[in-house]
Every structure is written in C-alpha cells, then in structure tokens.
C-alpha positions in Angstrom: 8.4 -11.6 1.8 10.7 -13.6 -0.5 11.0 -16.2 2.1 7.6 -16.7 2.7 6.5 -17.2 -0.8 9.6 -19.8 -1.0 8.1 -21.7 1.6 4.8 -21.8 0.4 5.7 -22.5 -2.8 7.4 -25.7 -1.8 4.9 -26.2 0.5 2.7 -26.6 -2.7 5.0 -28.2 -5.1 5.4 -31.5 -2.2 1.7 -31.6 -2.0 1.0 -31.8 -5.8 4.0 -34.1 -6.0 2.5 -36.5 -3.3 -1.0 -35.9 -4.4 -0.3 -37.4 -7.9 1.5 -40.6 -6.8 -1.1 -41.3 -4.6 -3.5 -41.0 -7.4 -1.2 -43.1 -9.3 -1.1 -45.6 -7.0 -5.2 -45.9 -7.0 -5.2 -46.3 -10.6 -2.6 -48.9 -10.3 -4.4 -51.1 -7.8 -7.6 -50.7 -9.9 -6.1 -51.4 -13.4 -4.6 -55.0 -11.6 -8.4 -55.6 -10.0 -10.1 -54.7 -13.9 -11.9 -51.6 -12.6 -10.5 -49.3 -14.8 -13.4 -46.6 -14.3 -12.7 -43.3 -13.2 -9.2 -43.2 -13.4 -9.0 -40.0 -15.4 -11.1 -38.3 -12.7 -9.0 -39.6 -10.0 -5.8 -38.2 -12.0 -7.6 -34.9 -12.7 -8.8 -34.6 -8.6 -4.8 -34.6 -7.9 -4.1 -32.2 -10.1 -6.4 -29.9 -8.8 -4.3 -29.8 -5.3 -2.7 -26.1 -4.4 -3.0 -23.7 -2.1 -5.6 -21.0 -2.1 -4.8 -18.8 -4.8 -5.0 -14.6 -5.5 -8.3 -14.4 -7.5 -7.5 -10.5 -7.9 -9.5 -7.9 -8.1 -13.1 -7.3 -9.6 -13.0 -3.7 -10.9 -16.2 -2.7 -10.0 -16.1 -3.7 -6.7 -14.6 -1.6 -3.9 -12.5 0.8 -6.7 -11.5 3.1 -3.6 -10.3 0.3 -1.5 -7.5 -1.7 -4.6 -6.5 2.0 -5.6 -5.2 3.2 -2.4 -3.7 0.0 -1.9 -1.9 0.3 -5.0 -0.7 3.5 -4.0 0.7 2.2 -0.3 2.0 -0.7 -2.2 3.5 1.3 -5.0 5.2 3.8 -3.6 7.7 5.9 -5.4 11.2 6.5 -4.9 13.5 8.9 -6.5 16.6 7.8 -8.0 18.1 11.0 -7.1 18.2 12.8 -10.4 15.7 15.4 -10.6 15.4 15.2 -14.4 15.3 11.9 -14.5 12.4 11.8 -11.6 10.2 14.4 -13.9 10.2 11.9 -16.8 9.1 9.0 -14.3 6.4 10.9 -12.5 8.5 11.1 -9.5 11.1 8.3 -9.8 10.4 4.1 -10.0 7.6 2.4 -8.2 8.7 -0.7 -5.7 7.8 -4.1 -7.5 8.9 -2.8 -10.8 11.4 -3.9 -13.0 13.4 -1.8 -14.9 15.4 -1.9 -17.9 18.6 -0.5 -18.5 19.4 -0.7 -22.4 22.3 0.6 -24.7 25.0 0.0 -26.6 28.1 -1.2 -25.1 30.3 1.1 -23.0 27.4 4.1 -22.8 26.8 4.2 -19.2 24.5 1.5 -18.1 26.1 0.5 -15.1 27.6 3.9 -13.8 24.1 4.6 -13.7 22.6 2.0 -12.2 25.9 2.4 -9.5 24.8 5.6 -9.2 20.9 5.3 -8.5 22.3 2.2 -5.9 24.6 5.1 -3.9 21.4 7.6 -4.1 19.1 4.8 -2.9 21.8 3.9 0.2 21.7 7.5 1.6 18.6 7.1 1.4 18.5 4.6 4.0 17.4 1.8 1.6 18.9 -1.4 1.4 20.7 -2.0 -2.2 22.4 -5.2 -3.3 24.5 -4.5 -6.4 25.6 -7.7 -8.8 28.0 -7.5 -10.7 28.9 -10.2 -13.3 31.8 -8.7 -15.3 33.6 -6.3 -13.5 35.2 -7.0 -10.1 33.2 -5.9 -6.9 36.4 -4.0 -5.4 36.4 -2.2 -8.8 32.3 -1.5 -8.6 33.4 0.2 -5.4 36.2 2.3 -6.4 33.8 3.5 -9.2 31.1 4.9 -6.2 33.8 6.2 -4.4 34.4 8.8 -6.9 31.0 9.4 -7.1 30.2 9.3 -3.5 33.7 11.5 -2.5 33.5 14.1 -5.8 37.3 13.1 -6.9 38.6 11.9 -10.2 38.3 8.0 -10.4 41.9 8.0 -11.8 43.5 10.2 -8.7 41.5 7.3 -6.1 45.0 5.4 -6.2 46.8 8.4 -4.8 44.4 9.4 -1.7 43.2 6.2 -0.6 43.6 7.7 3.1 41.8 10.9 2.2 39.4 8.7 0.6 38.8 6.0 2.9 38.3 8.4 5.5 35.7 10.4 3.7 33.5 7.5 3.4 33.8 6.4 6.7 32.6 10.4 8.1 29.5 9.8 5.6 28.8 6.9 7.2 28.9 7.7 10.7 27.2 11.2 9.8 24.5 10.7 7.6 23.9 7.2 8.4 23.3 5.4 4.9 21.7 2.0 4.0 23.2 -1.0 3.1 24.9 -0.9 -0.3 26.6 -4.7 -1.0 28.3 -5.1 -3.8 28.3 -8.7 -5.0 30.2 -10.8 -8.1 27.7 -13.3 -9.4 29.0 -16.1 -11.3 28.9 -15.4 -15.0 25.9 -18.5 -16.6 24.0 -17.2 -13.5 20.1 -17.5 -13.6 17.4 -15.9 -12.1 17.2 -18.4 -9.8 20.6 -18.1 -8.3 20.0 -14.3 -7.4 16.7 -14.9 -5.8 18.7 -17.6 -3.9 21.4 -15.2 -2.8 18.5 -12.5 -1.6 17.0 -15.3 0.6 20.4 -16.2 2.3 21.0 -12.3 3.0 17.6 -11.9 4.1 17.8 -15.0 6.8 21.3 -14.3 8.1 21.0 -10.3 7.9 17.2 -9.6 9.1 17.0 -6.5 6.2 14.6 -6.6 2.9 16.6 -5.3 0.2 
C-alpha cells in the first residue's frame, strides 16, 4: 500500500542520511591524524546503503508465472461506457495513469465526474480533486447525472433530489465517492499526502 512504501521509503532515506555522516565523520578523524587513504571508498560504502531493491523480472525465466501476475495485478475496470470500454480493450488497467486532454471547456471533467459516479456504483472507492471549481458544485454536477434531471432545474427539486440519492444509496449500495478542493499550487506530493491521511483514518484503498 501507499502507506507502507511511505514508511519504507523514510525508513531508507534516515539510513542513507545517517550512513553518510558517519562516513563523514571517519574521514574527518582520519584527515586530522594524516591518513587520508581510503576516504573515497569509505564515502562510496555509505552511499551504497538502501534497502533490498525490485531487481524485476528476467524474461526468459518463468514467462507463465510474471504474465499471470500481470493479469491479477492489472485488472481491468470499465468506466461504464460501452464504446469507450471497446476502444480500451475493456476499460483502464489499475496502476495506470491516464490522461485527459483538450481544449478548454470540452468536457474533461464531466467525464472524468462521470467515470468517478460509474466507478462508485461499482463499489470502488473514488476520491475526486477538484482545484477550480467548488466541491459542492462538483456534486451538484453528479447529481444530474446520477438522478437523470437537468443540472439547471437541481435548484428547484432539491427534496426530490436529495431524496433520490439517498434511495440509491441505501438500495444499491455504492462506494465511496469524496469530492475534495485541493489548494490551487498543489503538488503531487500534497495529493499522495491527502490519500495517506484518508487511508489511516478511513481503513479503505481508494
């Protein structure tokens, strides 16, 4: 998970970090008592400090064995559009990242809204960020898709509304969907943060 890779990757940063001020320290003391040889091994030893790595794969060993295991670990999942799902060979693969690009004001983010409501029912769990427009609005946009009514009548059956969602979610018993504002300047860094917090306080894996 997220969580554990964060840990081990701190895990490894400390050890390099301590690792090369100990080494530092060594060539100190032997620089002030003139033995100045091997000092460039000593540094080189500490940076060699990590963790057991991921050597991969050897392709011609086992073949049967890393391609089922890349179909387990790949598996696909529709985004609910059956055209869309026939030009993806059955929808996107988990792990992937995907790339919504066009020009301004084309659609980008009703669609990704609308793969994140298919993906909730579901049962997945989706986290939706949204840096520009307001979560509450994000929301009333998947209303109209999730309820079938006009985004510009929502304002006049809130009630009718309201309720249907709540009947969708005590019948057909959907996923998580969050919808999130992200400070605008954020990093990638800041995201993976936020998925870390939900993780620890919620128990789910987006």
């Amino acid at each position: 998970t997220n969580i554990h890779k964060s840990i081990l990757d701190t895990v490894e940063r400390f050890c390099q970090q301590r690792a090369l001020e100990l080494a530092v320290i060594e060539c100190a003391d032997r620089v002030n008592k003139g033995q100045g040889q091997g000092i460039d091994a000593i540094v080189k030893e500490a940076q060699k400090v990590s963790l057991q790595k991921d050597f991969g794969i050897n392709f011609w060993e086992n073949p049967k064995e890393w391609l089922g295991a890349l179909e387990s670990e790949q598996g696909t999942v529709s985004t609910g559009w059956t055209s869309l799902d026939d030009l993806l060979n059955g929808g996107f693969c988990w792990g992937e990242l995907e790339y919504f690009v066009a020009p301004a004001n084309m659609g980008k983010s009703l669609a990704m809204q609308n793969i994140g409501l298919n993906w909730s029912r579901l049962g997945n769990v989706v986290l939706f960020f949204t840096l520009e427009m307001d979560m509450k609005l994000v929301g009333k946009r998947i209303a109209a898709m999730a309820t079938g009514k006009p985004y510009r009548t929502i304002k006049f059956n809130i009630d009718e509304i309201a309720e249907a969602i709540v009947y969708e979610r005590m019948d057909k018993k959907p996923g998580v969907f969050q919808l999130i504002n992200i400070k605008q300047g954020c990093t990638a860094l800041d995201i993976e943060a936020y998925i870390q917090d939900f993780e620890l306080k919620t128990n789910l894996i987006p």
